[in-house]
N, CA and C atoms as a LAMMPS dump frame, in Angstrom:
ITEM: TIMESTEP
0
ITEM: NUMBER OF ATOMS
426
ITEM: BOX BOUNDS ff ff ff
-5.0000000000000000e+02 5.0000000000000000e+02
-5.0000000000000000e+02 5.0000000000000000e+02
-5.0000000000000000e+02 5.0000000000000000e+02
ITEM: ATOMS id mol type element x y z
1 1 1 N 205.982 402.405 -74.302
2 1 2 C 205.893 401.226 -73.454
3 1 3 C 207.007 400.266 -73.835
4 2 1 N 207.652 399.827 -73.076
5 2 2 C 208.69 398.721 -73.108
6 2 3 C 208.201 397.347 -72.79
7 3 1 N 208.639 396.949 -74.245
8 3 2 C 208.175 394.986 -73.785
9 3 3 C 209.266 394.589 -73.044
10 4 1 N 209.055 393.56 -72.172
11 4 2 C 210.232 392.634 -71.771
12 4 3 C 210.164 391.684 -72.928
13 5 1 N 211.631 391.117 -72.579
14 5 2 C 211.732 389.793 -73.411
15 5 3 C 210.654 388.696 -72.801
16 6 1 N 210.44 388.77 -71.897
17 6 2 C 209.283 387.35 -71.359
18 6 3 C 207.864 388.008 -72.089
19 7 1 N 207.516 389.154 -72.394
20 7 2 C 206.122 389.211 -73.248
21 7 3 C 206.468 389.302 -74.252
22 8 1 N 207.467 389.153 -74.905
23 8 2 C 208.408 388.879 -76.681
24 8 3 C 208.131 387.315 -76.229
25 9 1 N 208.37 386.484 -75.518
26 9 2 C 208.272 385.238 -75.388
27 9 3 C 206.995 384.429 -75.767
28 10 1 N 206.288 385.009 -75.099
29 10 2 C 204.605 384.443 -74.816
30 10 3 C 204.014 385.709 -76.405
31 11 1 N 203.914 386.521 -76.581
32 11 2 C 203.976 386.699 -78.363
33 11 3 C 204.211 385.57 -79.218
34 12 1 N 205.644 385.114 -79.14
35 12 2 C 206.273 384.411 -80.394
36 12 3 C 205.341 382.845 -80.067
37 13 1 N 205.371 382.27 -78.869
38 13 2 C 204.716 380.816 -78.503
39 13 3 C 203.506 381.077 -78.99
40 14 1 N 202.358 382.531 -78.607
41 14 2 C 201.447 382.486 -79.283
42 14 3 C 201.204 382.541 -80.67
43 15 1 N 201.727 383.264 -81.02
44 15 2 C 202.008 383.106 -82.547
45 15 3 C 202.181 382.032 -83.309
46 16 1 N 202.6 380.853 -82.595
47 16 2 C 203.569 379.696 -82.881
48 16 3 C 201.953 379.142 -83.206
49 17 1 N 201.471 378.995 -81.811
50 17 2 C 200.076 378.016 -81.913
51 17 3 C 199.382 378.737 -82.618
52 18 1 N 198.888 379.651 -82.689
53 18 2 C 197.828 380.893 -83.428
54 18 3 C 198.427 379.641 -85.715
55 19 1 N 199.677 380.116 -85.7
56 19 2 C 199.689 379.082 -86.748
57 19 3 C 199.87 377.162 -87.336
58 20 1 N 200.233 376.95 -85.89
59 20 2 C 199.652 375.621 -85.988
60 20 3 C 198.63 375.373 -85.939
61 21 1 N 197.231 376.237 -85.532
62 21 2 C 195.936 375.944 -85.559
63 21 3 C 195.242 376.131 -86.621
64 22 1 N 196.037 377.372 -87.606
65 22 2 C 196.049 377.572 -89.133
66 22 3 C 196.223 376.667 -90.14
67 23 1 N 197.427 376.281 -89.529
68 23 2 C 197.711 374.133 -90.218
69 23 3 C 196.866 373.569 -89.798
70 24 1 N 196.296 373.144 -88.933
71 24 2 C 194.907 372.606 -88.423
72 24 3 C 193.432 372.563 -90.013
73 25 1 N 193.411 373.866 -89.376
74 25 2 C 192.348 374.231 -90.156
75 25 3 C 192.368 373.589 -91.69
76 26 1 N 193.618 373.793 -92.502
77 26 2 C 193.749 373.485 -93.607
78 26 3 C 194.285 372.457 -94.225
79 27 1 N 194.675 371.544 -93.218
80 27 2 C 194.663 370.239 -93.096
81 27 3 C 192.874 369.265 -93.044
82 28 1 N 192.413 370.424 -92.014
83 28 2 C 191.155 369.042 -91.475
84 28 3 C 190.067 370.021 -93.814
85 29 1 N 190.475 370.716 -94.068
86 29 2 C 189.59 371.517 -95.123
87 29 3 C 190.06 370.324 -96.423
88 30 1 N 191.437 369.828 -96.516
89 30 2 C 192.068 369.298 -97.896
90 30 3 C 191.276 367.818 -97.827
91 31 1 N 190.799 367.257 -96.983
92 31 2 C 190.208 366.001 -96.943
93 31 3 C 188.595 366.156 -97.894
94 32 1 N 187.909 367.476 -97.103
95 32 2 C 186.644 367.921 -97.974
96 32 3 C 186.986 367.898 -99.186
97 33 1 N 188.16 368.546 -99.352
98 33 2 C 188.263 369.165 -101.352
99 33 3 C 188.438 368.307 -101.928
100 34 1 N 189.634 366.962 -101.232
101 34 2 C 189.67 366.084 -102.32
102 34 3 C 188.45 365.411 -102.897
103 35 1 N 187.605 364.958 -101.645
104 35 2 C 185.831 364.105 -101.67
105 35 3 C 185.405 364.84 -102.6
106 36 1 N 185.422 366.27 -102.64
107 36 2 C 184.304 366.761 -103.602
108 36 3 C 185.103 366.728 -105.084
109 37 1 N 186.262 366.918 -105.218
110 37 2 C 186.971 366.606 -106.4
111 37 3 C 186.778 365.314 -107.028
112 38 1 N 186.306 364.125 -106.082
113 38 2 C 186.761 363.022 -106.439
114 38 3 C 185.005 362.475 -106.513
115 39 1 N 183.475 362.948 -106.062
116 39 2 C 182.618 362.436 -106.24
117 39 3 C 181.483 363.426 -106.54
118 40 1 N 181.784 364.622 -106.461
119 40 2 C 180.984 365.36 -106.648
120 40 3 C 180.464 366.268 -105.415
121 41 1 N 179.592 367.722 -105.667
122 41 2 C 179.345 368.318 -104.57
123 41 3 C 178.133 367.744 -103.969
124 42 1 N 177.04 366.714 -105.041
125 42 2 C 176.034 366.308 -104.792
126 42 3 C 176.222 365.15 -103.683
127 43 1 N 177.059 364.316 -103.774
128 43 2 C 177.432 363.204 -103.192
129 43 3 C 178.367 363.644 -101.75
130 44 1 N 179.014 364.836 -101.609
131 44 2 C 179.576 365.406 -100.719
132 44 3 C 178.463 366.082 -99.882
133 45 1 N 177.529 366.402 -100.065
134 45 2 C 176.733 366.758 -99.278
135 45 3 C 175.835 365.848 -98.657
136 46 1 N 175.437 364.871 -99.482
137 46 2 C 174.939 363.68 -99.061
138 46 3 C 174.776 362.875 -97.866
139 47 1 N 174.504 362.002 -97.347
140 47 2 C 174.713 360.976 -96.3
141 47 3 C 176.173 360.017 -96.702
142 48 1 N 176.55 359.959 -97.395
143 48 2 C 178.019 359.953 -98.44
144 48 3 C 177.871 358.149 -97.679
145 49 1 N 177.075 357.226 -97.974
146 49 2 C 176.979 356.181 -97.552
147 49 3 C 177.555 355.062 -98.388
148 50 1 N 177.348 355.469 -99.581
149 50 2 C 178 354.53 -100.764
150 50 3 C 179.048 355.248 -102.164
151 51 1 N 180.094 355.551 -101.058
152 51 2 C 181.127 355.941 -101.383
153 51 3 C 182.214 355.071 -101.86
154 52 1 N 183.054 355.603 -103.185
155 52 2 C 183.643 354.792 -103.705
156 52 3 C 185.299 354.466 -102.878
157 53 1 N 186.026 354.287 -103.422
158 53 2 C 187.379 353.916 -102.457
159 53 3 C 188.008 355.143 -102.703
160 54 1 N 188.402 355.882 -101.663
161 54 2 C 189.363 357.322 -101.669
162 54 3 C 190.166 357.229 -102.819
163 55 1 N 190.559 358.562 -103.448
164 55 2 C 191.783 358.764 -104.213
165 55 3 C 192.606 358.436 -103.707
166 56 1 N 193.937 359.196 -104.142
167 56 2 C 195.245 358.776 -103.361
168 56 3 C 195.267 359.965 -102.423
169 57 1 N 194.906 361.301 -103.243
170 57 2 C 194.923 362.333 -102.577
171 57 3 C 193.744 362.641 -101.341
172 58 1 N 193.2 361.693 -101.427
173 58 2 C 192.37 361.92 -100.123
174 58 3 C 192.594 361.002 -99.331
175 59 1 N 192.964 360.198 -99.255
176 59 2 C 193.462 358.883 -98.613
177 59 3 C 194.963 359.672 -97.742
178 60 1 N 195.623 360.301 -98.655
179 60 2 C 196.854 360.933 -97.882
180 60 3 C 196.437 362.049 -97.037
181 61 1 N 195.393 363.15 -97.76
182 61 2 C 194.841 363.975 -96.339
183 61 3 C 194.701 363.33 -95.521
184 62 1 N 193.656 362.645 -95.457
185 62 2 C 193.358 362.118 -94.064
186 62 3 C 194.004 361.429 -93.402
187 63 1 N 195.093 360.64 -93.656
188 63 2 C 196.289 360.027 -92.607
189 63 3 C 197.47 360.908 -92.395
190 64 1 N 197.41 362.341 -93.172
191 64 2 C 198.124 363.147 -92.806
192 64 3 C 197.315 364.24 -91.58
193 65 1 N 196 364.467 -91.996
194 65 2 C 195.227 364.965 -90.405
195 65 3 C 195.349 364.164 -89.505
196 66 1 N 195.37 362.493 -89.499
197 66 2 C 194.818 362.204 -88.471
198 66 3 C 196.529 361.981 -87.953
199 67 1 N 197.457 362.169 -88.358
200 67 2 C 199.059 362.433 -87.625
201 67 3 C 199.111 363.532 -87.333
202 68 1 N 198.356 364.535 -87.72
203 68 2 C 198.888 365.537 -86.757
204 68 3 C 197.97 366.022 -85.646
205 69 1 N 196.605 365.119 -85.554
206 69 2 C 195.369 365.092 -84.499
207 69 3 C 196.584 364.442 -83.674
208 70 1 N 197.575 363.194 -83.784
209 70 2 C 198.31 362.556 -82.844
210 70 3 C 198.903 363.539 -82.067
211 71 1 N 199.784 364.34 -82.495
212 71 2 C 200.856 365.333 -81.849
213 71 3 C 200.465 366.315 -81.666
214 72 1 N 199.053 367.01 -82.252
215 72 2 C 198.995 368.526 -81.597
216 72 3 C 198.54 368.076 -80.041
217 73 1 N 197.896 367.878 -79.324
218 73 2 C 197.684 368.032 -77.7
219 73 3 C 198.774 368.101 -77.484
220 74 1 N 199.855 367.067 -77.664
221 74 2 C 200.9 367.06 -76.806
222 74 3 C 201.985 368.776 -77.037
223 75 1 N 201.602 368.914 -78.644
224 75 2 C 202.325 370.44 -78.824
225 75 3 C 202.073 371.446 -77.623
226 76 1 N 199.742 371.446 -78.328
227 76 2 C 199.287 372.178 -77.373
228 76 3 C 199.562 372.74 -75.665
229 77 1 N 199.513 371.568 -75.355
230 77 2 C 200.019 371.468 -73.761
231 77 3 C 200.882 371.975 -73.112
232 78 1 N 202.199 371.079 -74.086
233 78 2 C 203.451 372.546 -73.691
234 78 3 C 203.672 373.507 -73.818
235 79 1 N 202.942 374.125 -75.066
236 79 2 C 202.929 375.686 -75.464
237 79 3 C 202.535 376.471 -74.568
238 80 1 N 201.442 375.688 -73.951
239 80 2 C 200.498 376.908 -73.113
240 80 3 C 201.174 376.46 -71.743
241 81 1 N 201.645 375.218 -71.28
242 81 2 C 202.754 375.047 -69.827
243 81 3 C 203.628 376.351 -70.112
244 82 1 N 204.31 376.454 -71.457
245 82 2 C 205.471 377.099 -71.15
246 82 3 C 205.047 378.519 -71.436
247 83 1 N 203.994 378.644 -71.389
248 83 2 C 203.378 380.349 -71.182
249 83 3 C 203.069 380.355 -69.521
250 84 1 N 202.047 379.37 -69.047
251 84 2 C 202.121 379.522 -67.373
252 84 3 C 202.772 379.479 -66.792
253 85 1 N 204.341 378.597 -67.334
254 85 2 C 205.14 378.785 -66.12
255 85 3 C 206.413 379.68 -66.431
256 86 1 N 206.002 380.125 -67.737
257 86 2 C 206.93 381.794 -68.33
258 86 3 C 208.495 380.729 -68.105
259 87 1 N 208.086 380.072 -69.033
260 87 2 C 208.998 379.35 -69.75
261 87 3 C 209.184 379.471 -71.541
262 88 1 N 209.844 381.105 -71.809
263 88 2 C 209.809 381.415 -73.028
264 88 3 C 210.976 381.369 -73.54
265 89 1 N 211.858 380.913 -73.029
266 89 2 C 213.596 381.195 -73.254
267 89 3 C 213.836 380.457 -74.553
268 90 1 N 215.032 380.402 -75.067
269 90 2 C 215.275 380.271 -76.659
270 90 3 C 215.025 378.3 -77.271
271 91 1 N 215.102 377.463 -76.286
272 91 2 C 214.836 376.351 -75.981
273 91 3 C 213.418 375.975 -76.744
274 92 1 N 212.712 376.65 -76.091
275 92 2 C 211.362 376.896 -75.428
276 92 3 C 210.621 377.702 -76.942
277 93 1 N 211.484 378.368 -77.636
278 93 2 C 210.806 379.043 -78.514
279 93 3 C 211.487 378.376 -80.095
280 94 1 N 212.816 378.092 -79.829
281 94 2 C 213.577 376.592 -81.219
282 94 3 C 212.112 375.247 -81.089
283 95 1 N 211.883 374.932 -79.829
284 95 2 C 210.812 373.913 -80.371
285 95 3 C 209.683 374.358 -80.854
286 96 1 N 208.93 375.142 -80.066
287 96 2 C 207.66 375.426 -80.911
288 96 3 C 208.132 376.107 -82.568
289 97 1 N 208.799 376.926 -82.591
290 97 2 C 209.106 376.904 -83.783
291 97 3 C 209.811 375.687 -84.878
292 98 1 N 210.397 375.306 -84.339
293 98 2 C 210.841 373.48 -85.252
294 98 3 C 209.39 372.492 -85.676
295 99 1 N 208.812 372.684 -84.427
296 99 2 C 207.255 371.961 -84.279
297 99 3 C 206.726 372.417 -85.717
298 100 1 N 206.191 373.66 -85.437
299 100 2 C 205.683 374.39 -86.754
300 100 3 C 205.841 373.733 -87.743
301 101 1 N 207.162 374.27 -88.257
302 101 2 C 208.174 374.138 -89.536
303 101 3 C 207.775 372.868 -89.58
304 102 1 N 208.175 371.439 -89.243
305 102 2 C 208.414 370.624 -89.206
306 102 3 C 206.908 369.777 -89.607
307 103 1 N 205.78 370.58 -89.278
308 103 2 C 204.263 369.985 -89.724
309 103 3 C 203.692 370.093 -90.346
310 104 1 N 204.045 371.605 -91.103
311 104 2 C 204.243 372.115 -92.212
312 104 3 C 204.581 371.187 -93.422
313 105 1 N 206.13 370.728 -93.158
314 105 2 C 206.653 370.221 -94.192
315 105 3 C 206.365 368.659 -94.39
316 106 1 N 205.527 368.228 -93.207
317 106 2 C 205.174 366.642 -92.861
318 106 3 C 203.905 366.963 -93.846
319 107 1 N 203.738 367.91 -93.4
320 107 2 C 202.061 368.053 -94.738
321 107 3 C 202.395 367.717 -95.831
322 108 1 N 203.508 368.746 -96.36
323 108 2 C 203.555 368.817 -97.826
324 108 3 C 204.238 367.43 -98.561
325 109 1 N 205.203 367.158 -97.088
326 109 2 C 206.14 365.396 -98.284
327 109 3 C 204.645 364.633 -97.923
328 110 1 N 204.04 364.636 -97.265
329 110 2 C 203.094 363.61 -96.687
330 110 3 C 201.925 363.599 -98.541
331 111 1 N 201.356 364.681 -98.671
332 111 2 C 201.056 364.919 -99.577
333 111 3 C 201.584 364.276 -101.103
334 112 1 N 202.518 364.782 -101.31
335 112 2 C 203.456 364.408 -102.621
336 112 3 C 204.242 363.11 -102.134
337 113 1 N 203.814 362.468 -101.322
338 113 2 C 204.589 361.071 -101.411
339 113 3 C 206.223 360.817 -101.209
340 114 1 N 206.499 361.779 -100.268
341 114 2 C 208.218 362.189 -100.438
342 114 3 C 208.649 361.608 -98.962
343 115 1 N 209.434 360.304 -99.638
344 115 2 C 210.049 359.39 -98.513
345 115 3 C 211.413 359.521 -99.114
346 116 1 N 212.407 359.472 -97.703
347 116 2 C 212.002 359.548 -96.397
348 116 3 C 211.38 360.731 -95.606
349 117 1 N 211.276 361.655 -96.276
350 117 2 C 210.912 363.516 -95.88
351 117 3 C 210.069 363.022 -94.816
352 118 1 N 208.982 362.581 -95.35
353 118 2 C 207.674 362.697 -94.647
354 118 3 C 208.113 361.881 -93.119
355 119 1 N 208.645 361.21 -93.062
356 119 2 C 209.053 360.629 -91.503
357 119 3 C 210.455 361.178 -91.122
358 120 1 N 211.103 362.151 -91.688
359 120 2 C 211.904 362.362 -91.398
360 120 3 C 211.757 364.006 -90.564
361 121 1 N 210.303 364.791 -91.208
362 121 2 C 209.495 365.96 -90.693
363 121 3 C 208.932 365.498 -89.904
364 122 1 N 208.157 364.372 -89.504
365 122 2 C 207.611 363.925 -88.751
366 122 3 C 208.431 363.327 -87.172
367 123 1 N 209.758 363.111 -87.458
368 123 2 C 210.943 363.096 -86.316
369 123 3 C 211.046 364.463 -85.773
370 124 1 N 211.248 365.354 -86.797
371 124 2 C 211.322 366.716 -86.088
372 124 3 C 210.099 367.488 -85.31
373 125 1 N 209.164 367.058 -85.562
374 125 2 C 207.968 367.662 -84.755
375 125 3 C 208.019 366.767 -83.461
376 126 1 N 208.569 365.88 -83.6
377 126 2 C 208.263 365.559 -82.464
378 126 3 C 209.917 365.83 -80.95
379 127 1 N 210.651 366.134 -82.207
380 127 2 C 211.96 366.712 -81.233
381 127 3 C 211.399 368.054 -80.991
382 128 1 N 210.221 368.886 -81.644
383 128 2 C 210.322 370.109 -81.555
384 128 3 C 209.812 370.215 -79.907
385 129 1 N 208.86 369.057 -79.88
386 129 2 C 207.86 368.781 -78.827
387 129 3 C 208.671 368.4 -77.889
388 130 1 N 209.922 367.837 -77.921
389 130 2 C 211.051 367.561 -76.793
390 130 3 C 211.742 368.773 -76.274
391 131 1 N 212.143 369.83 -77.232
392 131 2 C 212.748 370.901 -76.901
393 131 3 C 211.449 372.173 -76.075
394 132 1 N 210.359 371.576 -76.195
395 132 2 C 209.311 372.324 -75.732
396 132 3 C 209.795 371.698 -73.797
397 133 1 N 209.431 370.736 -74.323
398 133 2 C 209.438 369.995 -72.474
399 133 3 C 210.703 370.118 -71.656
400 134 1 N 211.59 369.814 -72.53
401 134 2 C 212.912 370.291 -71.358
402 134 3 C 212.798 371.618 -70.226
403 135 1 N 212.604 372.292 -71.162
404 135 2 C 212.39 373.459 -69.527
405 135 3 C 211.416 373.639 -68.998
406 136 1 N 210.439 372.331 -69.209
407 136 2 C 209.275 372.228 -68.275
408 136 3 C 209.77 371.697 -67.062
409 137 1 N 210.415 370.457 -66.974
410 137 2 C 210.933 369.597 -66.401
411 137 3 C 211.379 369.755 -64.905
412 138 1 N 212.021 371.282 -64.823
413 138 2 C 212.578 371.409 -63.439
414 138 3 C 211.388 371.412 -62.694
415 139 1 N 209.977 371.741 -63.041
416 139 2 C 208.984 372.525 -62.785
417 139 3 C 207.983 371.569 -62.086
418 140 1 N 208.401 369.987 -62.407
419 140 2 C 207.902 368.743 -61.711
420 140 3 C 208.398 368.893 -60.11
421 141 1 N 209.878 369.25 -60.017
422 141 2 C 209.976 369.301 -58.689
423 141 3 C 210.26 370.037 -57.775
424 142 1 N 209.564 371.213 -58.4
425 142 2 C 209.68 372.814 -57.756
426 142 3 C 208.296 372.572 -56.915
């Protein structure tokens, strides 16, 4: 059986999201570990009502999930536009892949406190998300 390059396309975009949803996952998981690192499993299971003030490391999960709760829809959206409208061309597959990379590494400076990295990964996810939309674009007035 012979693939075309347009089902090599919609592969690699899926793939793309298949592991940004992997970053997902282990992003929304590092917020749990730090809580239970930081108060116990008893108190983590709890009604967790009189909780002390976050670490640093949990304080940074969670404003590092809740930046990338900001930008995944908008990832999402185009990924799967540029599968319906078989918009897989190299454009189309540099952003979702930059996206990736780029949220990845917003995790990790975000994490370890690495300025300017962390807004400087955080520029690139969101150019990745620009290079996603450009070849959506003709598609407004088709």
């Amino acid at each position: 059986m012979i693939v075309s390059v347009t089902d090599k396309g919609i592969f690699i975009v899926l793939l793309i999201i298949f592991l940004v949803l992997l970053l997902l996952l282990a992003q929304v998981a590092l917020p749990g570990r730090y809580l239970t690192a930081q108060v116990g499993n008893e108190a983590q299971m709890g009604p967790r009502d009189d909780l002390p003030e976050p670490s640093r490391e949990l304080a940074r999960s969670r404003r590092a999930l809740g930046n990338l709760q900001e930008t995944l829809p908008i990832f999402l959206v185009l990924a799967v536009l540029s599968i319906v409208l078989g918009e897989q061309g190299w454009l189309s597959l540099a952003g979702a892949a930059l996206y990736f990379v780029a949220r990845v590494a917003h995790a990790y400076c975000y994490m370890k406190g690495l300025v300017p990295w962390r807004s400087l990964s955080f520029l690139a996810s969101l150019l990745g998300n620009v290079l996603l939309a450009v070849p959506l674009l003709p598609h407004i007035w088709s």
